[in-house]
TORKOL-871469 format. One record per atom (N, C-alpha, C): atom name; residue number from 0; x, y negated, z negated. Coordinates in nm, 4 decimals, always signed. Example, Ala and Ser with C-alpha at 12.3 -4.5 7.8 and 13.67 -1.06 7.14 Angstrom:
<atoms>
atom name=N; resi=0; c1=+1.3190; c2=+0.5690; c3=-0.7800
atom name=CA; resi=0; c1=+1.2300; c2=+0.4500; c3=-0.7800
atom name=C; resi=0; c1=+1.3200; c2=+0.3300; c3=-0.7800
atom name=N; resi=1; c1=+1.2850; c2=+0.2250; c3=-0.7080
atom name=CA; resi=1; c1=+1.3670; c2=+0.1060; c3=-0.7140
atom name=C; resi=1; c1=+1.2900; c2=-0.0030; c3=-0.7870
</atoms>
This chain:
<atoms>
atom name=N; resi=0; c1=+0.2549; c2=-0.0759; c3=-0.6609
atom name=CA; resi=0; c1=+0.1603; c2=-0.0572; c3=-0.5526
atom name=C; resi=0; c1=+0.0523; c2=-0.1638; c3=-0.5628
atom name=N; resi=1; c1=+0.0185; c2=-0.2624; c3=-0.4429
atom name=CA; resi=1; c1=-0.0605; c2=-0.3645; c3=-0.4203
atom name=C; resi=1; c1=-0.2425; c2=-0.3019; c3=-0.4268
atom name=N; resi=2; c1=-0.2801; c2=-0.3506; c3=-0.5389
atom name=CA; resi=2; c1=-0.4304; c2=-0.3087; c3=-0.4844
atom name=C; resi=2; c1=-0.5052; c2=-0.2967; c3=-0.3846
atom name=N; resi=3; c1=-0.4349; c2=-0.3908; c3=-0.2844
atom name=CA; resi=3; c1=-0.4348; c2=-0.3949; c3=-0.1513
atom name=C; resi=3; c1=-0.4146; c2=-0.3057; c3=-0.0060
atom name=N; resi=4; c1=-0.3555; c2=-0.2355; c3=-0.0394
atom name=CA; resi=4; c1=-0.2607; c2=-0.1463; c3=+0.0278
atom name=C; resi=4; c1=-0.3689; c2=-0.0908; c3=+0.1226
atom name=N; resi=5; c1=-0.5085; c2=-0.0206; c3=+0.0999
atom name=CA; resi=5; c1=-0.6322; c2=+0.0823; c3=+0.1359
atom name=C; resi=5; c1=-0.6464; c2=-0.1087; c3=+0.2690
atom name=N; resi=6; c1=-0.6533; c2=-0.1784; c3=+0.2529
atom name=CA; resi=6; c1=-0.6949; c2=-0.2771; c3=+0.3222
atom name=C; resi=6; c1=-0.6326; c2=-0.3146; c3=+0.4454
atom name=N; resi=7; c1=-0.6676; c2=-0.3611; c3=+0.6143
atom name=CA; resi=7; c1=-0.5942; c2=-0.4131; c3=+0.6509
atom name=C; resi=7; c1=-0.5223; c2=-0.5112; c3=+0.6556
atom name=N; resi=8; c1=-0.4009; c2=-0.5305; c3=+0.7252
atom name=CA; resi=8; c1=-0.3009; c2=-0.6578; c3=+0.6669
atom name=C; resi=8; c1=-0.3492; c2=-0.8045; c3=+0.7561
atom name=N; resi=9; c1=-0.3202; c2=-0.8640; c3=+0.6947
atom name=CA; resi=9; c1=-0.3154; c2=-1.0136; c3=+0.7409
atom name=C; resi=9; c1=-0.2706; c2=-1.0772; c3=+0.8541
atom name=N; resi=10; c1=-0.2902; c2=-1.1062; c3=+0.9398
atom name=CA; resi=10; c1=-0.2887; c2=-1.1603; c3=+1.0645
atom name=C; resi=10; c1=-0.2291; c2=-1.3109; c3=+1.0883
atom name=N; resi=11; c1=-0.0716; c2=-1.3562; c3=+1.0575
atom name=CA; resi=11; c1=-0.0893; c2=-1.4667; c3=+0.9949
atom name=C; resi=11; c1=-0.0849; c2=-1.5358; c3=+1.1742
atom name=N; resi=12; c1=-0.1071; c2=-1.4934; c3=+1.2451
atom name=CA; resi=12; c1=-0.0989; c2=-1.5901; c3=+1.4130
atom name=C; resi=12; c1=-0.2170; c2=-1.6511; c3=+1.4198
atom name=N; resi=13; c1=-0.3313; c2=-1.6011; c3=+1.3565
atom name=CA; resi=13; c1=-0.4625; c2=-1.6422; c3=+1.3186
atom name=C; resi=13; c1=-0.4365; c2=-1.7979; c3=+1.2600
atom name=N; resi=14; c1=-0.3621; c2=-1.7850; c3=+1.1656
atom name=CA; resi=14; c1=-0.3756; c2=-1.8692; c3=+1.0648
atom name=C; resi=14; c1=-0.3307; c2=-2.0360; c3=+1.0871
atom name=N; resi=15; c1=-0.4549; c2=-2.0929; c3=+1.0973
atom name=CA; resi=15; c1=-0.4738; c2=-2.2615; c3=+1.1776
atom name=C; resi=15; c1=-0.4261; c2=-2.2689; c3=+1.3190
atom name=N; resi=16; c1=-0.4749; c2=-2.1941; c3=+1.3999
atom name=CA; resi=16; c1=-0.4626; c2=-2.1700; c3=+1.5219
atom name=C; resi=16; c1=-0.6071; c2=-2.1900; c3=+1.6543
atom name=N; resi=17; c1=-0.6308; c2=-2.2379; c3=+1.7059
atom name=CA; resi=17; c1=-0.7743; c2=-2.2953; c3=+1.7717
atom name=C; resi=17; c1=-0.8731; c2=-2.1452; c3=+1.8141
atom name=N; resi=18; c1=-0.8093; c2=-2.0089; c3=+1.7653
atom name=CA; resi=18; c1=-0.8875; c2=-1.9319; c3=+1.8071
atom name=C; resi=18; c1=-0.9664; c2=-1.8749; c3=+1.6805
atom name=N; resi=19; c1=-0.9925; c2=-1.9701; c3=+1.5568
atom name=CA; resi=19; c1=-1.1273; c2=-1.9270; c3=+1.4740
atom name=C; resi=19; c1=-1.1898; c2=-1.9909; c3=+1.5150
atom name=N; resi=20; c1=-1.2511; c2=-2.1013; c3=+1.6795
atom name=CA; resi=20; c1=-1.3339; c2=-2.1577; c3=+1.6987
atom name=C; resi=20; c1=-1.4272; c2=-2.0460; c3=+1.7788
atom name=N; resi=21; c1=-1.3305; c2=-1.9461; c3=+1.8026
atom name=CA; resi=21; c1=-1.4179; c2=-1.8639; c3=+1.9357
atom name=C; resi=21; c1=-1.4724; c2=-1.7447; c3=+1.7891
atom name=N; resi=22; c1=-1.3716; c2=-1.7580; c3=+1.6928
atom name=CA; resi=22; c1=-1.3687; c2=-1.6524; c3=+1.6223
atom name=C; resi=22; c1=-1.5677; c2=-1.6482; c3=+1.5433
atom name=N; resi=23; c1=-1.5298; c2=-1.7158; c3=+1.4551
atom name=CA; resi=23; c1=-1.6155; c2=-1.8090; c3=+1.4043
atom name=C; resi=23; c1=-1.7936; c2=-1.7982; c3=+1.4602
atom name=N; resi=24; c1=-1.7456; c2=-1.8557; c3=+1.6206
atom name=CA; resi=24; c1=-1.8941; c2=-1.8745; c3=+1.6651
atom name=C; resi=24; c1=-1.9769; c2=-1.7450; c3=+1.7062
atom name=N; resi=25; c1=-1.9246; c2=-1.6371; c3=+1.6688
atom name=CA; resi=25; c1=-1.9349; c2=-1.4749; c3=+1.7214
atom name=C; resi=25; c1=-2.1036; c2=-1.4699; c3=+1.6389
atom name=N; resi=26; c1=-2.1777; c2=-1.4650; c3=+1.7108
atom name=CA; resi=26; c1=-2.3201; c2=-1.4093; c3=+1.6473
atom name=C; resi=26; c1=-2.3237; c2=-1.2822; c3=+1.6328
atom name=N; resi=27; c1=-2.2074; c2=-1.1859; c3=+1.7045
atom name=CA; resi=27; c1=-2.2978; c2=-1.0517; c3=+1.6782
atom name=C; resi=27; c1=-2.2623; c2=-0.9620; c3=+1.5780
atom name=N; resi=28; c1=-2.1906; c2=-1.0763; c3=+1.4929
atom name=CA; resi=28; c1=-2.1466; c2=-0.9820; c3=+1.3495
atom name=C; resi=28; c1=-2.2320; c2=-1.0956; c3=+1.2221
atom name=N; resi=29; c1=-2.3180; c2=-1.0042; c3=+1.1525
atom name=CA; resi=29; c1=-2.3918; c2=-1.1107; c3=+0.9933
atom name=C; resi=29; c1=-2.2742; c2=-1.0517; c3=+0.9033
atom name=N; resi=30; c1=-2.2299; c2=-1.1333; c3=+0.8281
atom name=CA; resi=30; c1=-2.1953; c2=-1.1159; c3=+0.7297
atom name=C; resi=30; c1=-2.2462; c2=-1.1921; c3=+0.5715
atom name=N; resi=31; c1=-2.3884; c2=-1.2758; c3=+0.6050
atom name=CA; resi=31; c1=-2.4262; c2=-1.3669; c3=+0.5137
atom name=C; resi=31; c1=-2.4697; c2=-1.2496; c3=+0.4113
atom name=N; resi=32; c1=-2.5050; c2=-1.1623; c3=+0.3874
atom name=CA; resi=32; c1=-2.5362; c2=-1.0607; c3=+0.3245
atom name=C; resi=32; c1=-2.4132; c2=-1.0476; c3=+0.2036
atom name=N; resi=33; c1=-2.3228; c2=-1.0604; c3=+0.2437
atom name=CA; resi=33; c1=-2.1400; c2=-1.0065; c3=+0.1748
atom name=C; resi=33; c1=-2.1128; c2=-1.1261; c3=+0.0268
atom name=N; resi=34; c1=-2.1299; c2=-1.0932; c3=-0.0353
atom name=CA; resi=34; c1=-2.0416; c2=-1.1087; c3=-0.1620
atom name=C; resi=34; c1=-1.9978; c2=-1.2430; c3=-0.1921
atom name=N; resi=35; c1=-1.9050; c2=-1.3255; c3=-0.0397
atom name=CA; resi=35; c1=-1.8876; c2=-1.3981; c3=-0.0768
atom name=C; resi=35; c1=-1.7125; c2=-1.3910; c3=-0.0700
atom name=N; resi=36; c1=-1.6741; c2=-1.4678; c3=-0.1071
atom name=CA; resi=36; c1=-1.5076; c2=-1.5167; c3=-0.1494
atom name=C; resi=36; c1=-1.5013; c2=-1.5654; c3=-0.2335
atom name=N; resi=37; c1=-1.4322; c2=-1.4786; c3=-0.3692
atom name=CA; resi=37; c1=-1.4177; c2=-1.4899; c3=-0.4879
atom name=C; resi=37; c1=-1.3768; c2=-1.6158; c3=-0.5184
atom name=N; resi=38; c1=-1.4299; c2=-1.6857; c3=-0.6582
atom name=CA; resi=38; c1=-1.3979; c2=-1.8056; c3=-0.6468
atom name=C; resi=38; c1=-1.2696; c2=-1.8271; c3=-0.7557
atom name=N; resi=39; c1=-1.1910; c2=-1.8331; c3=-0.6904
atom name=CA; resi=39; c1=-1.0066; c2=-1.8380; c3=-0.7951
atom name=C; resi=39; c1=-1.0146; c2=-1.9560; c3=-0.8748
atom name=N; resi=40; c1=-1.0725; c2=-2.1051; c3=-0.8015
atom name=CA; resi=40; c1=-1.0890; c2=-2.2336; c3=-0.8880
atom name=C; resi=40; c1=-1.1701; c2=-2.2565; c3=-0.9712
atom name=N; resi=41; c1=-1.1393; c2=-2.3365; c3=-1.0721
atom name=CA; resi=41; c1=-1.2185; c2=-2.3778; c3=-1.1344
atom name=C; resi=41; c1=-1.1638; c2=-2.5025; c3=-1.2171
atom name=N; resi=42; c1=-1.2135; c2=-2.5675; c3=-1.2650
atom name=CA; resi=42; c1=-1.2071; c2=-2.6957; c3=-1.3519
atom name=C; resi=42; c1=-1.2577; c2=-2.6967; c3=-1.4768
atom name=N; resi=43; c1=-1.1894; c2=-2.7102; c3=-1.5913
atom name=CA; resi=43; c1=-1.2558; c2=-2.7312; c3=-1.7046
atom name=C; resi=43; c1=-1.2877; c2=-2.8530; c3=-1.7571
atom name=N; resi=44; c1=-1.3999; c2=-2.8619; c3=-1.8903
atom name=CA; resi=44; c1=-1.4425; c2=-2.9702; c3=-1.8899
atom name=C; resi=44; c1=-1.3792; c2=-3.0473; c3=-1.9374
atom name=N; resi=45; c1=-1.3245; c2=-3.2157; c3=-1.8791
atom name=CA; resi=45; c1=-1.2451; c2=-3.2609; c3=-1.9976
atom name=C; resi=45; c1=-1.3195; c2=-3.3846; c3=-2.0501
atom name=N; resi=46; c1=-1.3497; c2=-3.3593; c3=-2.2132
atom name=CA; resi=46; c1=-1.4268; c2=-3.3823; c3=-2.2732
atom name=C; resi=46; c1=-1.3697; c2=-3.5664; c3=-2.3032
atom name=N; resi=47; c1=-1.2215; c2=-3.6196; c3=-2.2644
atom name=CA; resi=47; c1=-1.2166; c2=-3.7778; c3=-2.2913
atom name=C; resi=47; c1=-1.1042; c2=-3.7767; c3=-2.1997
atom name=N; resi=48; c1=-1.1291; c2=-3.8613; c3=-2.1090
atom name=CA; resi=48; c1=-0.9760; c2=-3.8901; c3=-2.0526
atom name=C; resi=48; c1=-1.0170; c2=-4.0429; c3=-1.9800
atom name=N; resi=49; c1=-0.9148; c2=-4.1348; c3=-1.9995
atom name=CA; resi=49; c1=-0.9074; c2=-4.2571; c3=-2.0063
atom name=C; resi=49; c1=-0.9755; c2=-4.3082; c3=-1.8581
atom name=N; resi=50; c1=-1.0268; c2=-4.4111; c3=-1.8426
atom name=CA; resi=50; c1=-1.0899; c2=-4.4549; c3=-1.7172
atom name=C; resi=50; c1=-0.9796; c2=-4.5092; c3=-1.6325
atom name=N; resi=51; c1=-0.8792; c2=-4.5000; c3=-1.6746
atom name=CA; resi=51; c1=-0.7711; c2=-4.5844; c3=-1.5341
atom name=C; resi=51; c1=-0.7294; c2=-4.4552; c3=-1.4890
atom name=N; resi=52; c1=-0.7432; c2=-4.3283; c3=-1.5495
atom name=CA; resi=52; c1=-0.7069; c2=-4.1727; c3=-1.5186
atom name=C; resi=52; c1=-0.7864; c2=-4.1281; c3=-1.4432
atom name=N; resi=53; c1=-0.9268; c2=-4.1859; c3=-1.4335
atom name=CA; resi=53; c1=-0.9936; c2=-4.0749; c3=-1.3557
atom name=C; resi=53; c1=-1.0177; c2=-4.0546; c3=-1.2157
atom name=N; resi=54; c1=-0.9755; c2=-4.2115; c3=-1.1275
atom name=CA; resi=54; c1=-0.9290; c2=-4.1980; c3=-1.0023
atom name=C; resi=54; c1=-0.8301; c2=-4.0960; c3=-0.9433
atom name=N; resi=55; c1=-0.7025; c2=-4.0525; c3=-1.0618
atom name=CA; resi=55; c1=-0.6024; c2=-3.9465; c3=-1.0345
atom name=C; resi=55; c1=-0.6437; c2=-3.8633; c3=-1.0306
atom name=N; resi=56; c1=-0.7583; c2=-3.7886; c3=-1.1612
atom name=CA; resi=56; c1=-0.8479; c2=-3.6656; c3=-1.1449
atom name=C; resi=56; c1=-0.8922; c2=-3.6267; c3=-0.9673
atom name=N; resi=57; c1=-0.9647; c2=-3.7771; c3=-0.9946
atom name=CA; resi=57; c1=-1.0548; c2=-3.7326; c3=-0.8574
atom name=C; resi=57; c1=-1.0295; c2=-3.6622; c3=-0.7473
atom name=N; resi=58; c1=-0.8790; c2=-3.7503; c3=-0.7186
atom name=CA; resi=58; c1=-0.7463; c2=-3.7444; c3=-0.6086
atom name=C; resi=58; c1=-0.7174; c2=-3.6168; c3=-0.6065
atom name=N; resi=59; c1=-0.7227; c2=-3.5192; c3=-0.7486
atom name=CA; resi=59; c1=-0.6710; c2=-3.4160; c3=-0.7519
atom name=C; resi=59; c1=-0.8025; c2=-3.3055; c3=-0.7085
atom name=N; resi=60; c1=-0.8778; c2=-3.3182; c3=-0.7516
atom name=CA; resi=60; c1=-1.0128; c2=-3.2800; c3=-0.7393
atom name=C; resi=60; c1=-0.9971; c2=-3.2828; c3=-0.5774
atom name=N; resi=61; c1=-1.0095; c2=-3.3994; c3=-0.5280
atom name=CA; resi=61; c1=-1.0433; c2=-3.3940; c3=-0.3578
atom name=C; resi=61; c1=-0.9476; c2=-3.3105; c3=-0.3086
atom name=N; resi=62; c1=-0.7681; c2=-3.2980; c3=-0.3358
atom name=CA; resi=62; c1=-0.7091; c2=-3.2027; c3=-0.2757
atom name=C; resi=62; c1=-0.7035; c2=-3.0604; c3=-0.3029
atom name=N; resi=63; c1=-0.7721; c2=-3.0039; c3=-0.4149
atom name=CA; resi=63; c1=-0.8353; c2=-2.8615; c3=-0.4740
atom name=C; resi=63; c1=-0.8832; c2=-2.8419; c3=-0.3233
atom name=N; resi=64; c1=-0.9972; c2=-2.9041; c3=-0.3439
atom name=CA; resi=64; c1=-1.1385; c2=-2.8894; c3=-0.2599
atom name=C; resi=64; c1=-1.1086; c2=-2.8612; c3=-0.1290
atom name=N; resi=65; c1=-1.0275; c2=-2.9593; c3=-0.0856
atom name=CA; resi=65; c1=-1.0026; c2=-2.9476; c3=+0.0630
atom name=C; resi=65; c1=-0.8873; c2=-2.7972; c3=+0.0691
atom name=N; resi=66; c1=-0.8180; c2=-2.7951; c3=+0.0094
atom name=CA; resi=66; c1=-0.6849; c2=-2.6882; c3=+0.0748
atom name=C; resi=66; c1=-0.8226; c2=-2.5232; c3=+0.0377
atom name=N; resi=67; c1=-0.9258; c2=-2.5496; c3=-0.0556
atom name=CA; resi=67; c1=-0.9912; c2=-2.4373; c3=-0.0925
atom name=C; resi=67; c1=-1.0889; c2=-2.4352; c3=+0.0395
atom name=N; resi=68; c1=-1.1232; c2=-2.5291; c3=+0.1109
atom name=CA; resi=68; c1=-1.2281; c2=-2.5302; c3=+0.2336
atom name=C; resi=68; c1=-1.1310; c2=-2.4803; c3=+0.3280
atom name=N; resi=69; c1=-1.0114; c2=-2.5166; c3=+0.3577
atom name=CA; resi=69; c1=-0.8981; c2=-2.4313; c3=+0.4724
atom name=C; resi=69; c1=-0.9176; c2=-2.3129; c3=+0.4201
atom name=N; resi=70; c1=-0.8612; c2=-2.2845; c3=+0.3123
atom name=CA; resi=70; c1=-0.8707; c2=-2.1247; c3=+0.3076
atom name=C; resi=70; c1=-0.9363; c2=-2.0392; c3=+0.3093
atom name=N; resi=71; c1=-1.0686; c2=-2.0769; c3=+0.2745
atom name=CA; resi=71; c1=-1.1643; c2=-2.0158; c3=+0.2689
atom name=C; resi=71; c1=-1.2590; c2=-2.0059; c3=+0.4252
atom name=N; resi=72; c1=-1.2149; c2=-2.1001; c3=+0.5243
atom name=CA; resi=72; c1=-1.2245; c2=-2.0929; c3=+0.6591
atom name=C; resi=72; c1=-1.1130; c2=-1.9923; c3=+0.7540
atom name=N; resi=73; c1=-1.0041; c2=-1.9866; c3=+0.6699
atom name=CA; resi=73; c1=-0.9057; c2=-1.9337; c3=+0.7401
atom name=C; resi=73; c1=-0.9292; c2=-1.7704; c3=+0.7033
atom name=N; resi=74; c1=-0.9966; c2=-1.7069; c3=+0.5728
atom name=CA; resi=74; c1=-1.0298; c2=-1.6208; c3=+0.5339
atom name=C; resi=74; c1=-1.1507; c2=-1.5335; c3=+0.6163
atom name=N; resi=75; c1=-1.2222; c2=-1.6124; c3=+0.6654
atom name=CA; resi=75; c1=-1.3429; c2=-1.6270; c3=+0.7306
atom name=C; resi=75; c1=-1.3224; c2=-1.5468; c3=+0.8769
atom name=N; resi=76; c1=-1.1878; c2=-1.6029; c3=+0.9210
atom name=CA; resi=76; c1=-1.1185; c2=-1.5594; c3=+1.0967
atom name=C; resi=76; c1=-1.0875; c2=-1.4619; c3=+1.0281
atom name=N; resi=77; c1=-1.0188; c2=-1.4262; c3=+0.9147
atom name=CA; resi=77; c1=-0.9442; c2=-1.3066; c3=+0.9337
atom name=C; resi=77; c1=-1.0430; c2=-1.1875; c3=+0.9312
atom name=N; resi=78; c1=-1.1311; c2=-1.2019; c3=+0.8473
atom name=CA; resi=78; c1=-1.2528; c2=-1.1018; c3=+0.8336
atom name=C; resi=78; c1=-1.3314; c2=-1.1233; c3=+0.9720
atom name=N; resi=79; c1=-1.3481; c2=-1.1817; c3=+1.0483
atom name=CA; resi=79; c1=-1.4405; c2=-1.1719; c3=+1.1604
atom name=C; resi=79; c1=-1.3428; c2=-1.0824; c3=+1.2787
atom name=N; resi=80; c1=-1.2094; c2=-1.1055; c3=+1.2229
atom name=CA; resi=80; c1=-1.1029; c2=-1.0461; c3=+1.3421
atom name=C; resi=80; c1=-1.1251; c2=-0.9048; c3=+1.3594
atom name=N; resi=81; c1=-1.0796; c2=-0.8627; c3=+1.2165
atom name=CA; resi=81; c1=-1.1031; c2=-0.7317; c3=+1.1701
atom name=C; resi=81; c1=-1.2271; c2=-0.6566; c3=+1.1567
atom name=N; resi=82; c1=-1.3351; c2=-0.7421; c3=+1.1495
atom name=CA; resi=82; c1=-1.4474; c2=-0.6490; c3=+1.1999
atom name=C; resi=82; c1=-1.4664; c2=-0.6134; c3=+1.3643
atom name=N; resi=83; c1=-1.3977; c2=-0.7554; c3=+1.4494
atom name=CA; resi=83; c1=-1.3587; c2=-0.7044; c3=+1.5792
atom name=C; resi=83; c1=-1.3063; c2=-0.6117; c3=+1.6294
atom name=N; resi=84; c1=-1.1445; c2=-0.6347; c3=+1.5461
atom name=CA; resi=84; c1=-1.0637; c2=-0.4608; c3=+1.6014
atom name=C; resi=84; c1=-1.1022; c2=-0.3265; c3=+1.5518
atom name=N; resi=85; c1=-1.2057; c2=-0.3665; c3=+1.4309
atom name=CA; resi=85; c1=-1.2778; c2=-0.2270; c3=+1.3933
atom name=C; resi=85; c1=-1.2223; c2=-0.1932; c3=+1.2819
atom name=N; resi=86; c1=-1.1533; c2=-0.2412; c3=+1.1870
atom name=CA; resi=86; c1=-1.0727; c2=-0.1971; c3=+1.1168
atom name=C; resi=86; c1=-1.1305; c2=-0.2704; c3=+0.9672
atom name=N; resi=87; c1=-1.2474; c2=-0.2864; c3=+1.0014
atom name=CA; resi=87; c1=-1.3651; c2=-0.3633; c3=+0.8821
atom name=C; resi=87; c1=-1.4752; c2=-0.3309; c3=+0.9148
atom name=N; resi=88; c1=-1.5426; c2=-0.2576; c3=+0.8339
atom name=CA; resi=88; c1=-1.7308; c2=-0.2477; c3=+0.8747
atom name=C; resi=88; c1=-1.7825; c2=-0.3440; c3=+0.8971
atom name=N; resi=89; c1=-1.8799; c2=-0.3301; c3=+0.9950
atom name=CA; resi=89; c1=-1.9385; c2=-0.4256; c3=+1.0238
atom name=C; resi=89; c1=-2.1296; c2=-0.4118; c3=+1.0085
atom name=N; resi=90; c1=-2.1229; c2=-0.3288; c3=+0.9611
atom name=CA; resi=90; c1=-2.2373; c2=-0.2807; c3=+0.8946
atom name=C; resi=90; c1=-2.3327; c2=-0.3448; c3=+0.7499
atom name=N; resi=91; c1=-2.4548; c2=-0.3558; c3=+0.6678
atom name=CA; resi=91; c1=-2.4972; c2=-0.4152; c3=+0.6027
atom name=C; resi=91; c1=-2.4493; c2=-0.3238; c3=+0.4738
atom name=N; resi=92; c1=-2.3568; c2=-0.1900; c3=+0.4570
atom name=CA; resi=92; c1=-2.4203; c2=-0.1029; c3=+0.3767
atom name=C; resi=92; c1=-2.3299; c2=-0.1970; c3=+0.2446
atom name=N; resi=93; c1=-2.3650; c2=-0.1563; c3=+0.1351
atom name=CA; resi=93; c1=-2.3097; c2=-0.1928; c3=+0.0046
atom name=C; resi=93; c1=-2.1604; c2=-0.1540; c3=+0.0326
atom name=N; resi=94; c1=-2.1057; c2=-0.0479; c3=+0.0162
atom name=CA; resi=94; c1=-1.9690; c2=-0.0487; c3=+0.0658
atom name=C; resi=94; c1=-1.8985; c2=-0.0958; c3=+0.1319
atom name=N; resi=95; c1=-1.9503; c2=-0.1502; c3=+0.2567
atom name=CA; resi=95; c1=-1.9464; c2=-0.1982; c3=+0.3660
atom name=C; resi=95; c1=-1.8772; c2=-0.3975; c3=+0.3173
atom name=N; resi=96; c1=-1.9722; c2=-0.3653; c3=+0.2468
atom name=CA; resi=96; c1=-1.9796; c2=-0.5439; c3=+0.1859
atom name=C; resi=96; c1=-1.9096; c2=-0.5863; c3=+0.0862
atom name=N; resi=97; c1=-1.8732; c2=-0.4457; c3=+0.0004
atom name=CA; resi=97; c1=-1.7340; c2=-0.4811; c3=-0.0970
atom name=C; resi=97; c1=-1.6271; c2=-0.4824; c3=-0.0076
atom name=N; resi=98; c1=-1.6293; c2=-0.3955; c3=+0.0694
atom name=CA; resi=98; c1=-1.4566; c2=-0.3832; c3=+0.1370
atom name=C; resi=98; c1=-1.4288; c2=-0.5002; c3=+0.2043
atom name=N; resi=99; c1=-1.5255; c2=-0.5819; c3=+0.2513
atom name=CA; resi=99; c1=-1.4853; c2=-0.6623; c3=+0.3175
atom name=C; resi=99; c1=-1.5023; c2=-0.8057; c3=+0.2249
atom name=N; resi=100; c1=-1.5233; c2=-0.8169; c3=+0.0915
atom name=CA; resi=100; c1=-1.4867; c2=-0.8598; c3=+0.0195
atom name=C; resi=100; c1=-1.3603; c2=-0.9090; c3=-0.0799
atom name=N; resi=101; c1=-1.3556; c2=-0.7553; c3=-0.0806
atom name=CA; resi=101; c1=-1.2000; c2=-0.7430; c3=-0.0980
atom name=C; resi=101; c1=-1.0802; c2=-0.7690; c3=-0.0277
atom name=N; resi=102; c1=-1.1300; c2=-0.7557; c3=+0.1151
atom name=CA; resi=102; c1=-1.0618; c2=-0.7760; c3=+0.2194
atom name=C; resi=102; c1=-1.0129; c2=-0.9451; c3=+0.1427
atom name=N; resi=103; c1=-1.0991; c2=-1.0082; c3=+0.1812
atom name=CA; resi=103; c1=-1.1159; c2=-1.1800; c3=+0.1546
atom name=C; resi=103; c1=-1.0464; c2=-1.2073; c3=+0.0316
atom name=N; resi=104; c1=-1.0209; c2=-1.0899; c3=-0.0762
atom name=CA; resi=104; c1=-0.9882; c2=-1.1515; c3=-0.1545
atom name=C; resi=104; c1=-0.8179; c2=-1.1095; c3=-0.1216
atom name=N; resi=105; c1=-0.7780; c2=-1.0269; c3=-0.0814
atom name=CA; resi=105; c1=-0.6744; c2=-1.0372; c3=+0.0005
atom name=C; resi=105; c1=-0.6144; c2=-1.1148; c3=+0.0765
atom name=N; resi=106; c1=-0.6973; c2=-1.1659; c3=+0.1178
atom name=CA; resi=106; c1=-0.6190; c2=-1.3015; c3=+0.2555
atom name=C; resi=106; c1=-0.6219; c2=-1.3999; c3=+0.1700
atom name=N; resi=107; c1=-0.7073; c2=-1.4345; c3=+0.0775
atom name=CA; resi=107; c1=-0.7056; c2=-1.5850; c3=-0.0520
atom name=C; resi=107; c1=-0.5485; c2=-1.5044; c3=-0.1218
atom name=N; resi=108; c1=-0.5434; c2=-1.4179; c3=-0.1725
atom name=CA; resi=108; c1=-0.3819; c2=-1.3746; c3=-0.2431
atom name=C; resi=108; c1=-0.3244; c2=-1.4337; c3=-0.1584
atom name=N; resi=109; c1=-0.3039; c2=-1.3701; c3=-0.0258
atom name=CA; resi=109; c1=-0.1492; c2=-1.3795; c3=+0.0661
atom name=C; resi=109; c1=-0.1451; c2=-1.5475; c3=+0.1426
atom name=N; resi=110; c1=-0.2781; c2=-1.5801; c3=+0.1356
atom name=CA; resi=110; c1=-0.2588; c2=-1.7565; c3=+0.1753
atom name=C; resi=110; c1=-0.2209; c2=-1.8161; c3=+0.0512
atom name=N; resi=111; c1=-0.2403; c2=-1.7995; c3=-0.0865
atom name=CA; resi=111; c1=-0.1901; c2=-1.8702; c3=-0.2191
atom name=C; resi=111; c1=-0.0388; c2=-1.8194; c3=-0.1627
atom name=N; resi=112; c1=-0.0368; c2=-1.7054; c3=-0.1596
atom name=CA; resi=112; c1=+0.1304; c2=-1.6653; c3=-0.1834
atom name=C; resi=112; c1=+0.2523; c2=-1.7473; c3=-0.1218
atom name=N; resi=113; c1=+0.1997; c2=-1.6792; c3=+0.0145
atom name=CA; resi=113; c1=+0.3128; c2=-1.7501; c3=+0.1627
atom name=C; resi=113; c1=+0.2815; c2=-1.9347; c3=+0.1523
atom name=N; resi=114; c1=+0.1790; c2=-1.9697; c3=+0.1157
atom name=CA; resi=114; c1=+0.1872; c2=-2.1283; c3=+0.1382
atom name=C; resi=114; c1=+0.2075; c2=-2.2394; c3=-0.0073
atom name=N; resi=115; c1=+0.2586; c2=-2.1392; c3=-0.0987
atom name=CA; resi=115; c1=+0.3102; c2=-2.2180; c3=-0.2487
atom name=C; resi=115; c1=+0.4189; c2=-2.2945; c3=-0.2287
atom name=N; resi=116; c1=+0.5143; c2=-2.2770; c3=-0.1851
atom name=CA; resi=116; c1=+0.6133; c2=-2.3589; c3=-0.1589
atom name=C; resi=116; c1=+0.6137; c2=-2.4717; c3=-0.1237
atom name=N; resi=117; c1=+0.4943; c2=-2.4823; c3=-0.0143
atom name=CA; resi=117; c1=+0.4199; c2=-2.6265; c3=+0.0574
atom name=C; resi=117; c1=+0.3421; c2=-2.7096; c3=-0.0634
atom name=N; resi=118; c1=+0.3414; c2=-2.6610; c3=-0.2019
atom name=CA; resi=118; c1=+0.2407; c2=-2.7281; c3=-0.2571
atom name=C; resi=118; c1=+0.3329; c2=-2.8633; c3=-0.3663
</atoms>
């Protein structure tokens, strides 16, 4: 059983489609209050690695960054959707702000999942 399951599901027609522009610009939901989107990346420090190497780092570094700014935009529609159809609080309360946290951390799972193959 998916920890997930209590959550609604994922919307993948959403997903890089021109309607998180309408999604997105919606003022009448705050969510700056919320938690956030867990952060899955990270980089450790590497304490010597050769200078003709670190252009490759970088390279790798810049494509982290970017596929983590899609997702984390694409995460963004799905939670604004679902507070639309109602099926996400849209409220300030503490509960309110985990679930829809969790939510997010749900759509970061199922976008790692379904788009590994592409990597």
């Amino acid at each position: 059983m998916s920890a997930y399951n209590h959550l609604p599901t994922v919307d993948l027609s959403l997903v890089s489609n021109n309607q998180h522009v309408n999604i997105l610009k919606d003022t009448g939901v705050n969510v700056t209050n919320d938690y956030g989107t867990p952060n899955l990346l990270f980089f450790y420090f590497i304490p010597f690695l050769p200078d003709d190497r670190k252009p490759d780092l970088e390279a790798l570094q810049d494509e982290i960054q970017s596929w983590n700014a899609w997702e984390l935009g694409q995460t963004e529609v799905q939670v604004r959707h679902r507070i639309a159809d109602g099926s996400l609080p849209s409220d300030d309360a503490t509960a309110s702000r985990v679930k829809r946290t969790n939510y997010r951390a749900k759509v970061v799972d199922h976008l790692r999942e379904v788009s590994e193959t592409t990597w």
